[in-house]
N, C-alpha and C positions, 0 to 999 in steps of 0.2 A: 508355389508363390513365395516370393521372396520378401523377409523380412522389412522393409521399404513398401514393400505393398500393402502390407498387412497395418501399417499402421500409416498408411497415407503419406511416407515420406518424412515423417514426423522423428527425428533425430534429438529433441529438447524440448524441456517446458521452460516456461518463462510464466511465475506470479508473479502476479500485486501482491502485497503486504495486508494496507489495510482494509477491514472487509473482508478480506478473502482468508489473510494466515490468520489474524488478529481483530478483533472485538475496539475500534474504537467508538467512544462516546462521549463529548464534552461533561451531559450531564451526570455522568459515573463519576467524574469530581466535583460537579457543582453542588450537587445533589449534597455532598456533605459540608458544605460550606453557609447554604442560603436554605434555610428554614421554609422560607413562606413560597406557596407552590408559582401562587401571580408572577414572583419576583424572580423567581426561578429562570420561570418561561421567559421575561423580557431579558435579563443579560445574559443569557444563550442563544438569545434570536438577536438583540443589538451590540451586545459590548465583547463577549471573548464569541463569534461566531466562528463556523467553519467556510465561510468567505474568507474571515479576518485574519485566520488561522494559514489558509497558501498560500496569503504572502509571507511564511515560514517556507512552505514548502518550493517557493519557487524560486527562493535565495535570500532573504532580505534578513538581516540582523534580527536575533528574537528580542534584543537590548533598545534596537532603536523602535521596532514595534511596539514593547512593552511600554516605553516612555512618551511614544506619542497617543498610544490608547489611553494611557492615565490622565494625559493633558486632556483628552476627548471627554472623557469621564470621572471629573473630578469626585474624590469619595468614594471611587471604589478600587483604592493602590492594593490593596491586600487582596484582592477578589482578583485581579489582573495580575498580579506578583506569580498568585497560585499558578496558572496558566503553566508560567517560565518552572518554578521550583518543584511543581508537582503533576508534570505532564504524562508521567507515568501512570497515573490513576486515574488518567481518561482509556488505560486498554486492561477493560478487564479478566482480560483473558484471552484464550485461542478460539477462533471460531471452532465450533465442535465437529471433529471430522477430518479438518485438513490436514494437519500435522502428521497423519499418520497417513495421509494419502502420501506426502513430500517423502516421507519414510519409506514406504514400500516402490515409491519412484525411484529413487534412491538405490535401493537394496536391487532393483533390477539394471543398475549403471545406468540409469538413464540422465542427462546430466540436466544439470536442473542452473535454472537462473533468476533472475529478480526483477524489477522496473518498480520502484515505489516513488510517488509522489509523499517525500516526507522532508523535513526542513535540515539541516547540516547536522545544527547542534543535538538537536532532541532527536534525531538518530542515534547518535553517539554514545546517548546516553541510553536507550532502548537496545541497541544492537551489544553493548558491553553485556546485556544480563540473557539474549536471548541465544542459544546455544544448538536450535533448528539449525538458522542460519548458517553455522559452520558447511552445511549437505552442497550449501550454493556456490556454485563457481564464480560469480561476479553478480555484482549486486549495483544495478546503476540508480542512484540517491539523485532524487530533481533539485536537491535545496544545493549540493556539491557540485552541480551539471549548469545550475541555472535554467534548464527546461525542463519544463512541466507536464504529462501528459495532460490533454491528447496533442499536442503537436507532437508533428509528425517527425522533427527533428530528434526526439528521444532515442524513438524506435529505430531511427537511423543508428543512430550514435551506439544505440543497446547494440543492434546485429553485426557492428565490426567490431564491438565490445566480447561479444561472447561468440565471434569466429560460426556464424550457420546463416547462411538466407535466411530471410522473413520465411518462406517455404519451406524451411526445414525447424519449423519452431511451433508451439502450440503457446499464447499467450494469453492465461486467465485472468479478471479484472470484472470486478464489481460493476464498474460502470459503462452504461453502453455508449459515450463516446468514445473512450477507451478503448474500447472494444472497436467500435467502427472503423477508428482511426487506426489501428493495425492491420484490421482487414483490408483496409484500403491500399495499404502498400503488400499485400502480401501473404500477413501471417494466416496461420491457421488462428481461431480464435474457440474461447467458452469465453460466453458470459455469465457470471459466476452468480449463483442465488443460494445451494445451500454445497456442502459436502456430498451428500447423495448423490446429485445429478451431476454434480463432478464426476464421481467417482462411476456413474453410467457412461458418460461420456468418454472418460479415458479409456474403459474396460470395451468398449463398440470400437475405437480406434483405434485395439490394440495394444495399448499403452501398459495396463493393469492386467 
């Protein structure tokens, strides 16, 4: 049986970021900001949401964003400000598990890639401190691309980006349109829930 067999054809992986490498959660920063638990809940459900938030991700200025949210919600500049100056302390960490999966991928040359739905700037400032990242051969950014998964144009754009048909790629992601939406053109997919069943997945494909 030849190596191609053994692991379905599968030549690359391709993450998601958030969710899957990394732990995001607005209220991991709100939470230190807004005392009272009521108040909590409503400006993470109506003022800084994660609706509010991909329009970061899908290109838009975080300046012009910040400035028309505070018009929206006068009285809370500093609570919005945080958002932009302190978007670091909505990822509290690494999902537990992955990173070492990406490691051991890695260590067997297996060549690894990206597709994160994440905004220009507050990449920029995430990817300067995170040093995984280095393992990945290209890393396609929706806020630098202008497309957002799950359009299908990413996934385009990702497999002439990192040079393998959607058939020659395995691509993990949290969410199942995401997930849908490369199956449909092609790729192999996991829909990602913890590291374990990642990590059974890859190890049945051959992979690990």
């Amino acid at each position: 049986m030849s190596a191609d067999d053994e692991t379905g054809g599968i030549k690359a992986v391709v993450f998601d970021v958030g969710r899957v490498l990394i732990q995001w959660d607005l209220r991991a920063l709100y939470a230190k900001l807004i005392d009272d638990a009521g108040h909590l809940d409503w400006f993470c459900s109506t003022v800084v949401t994660e609706e509010w938030h991909f329009q970061h991700d899908a290109g838009r200025a975080l300046a012009d964003m910040v400035a028309e949210r505070k018009a929206e919600f006068p009285g809370h500049d500093e609570l919005i400000d945080a958002y932009a100056v302190r978007f670091l302390e909505t990822i509290p960490g690494a999902v537990p598990g992955t990173y070492e999966i990406v490691r051991e991928l890695n260590d067997r040359d297996l060549p690894l890639f990206a597709i994160t739905n994440f905004g220009s700037e507050l990449w920029r400032e995430f990817r300067a401190g995170e040093p995984l990242l280095d393992l990945f051969g290209d890393i396609v950014v929706s806020g630098d691309e202008k497309l957002v998964k799950p359009d299908a144009r990413i996934f385009e754009l990702a497999a002439r980006r990192f040079g393998y048909p959607p058939q020659a790629m395995l691509f993990i992601d949290d969410n199942a349109a995401n997930v849908a939406a490369a199956a449909a053109l092609g790729w192999h997919v996991h829909h990602f829930a913890d590291a374990a069943r990642l990590r059974a997945d890859l190890e049945a494909r051959g992979l690990l």
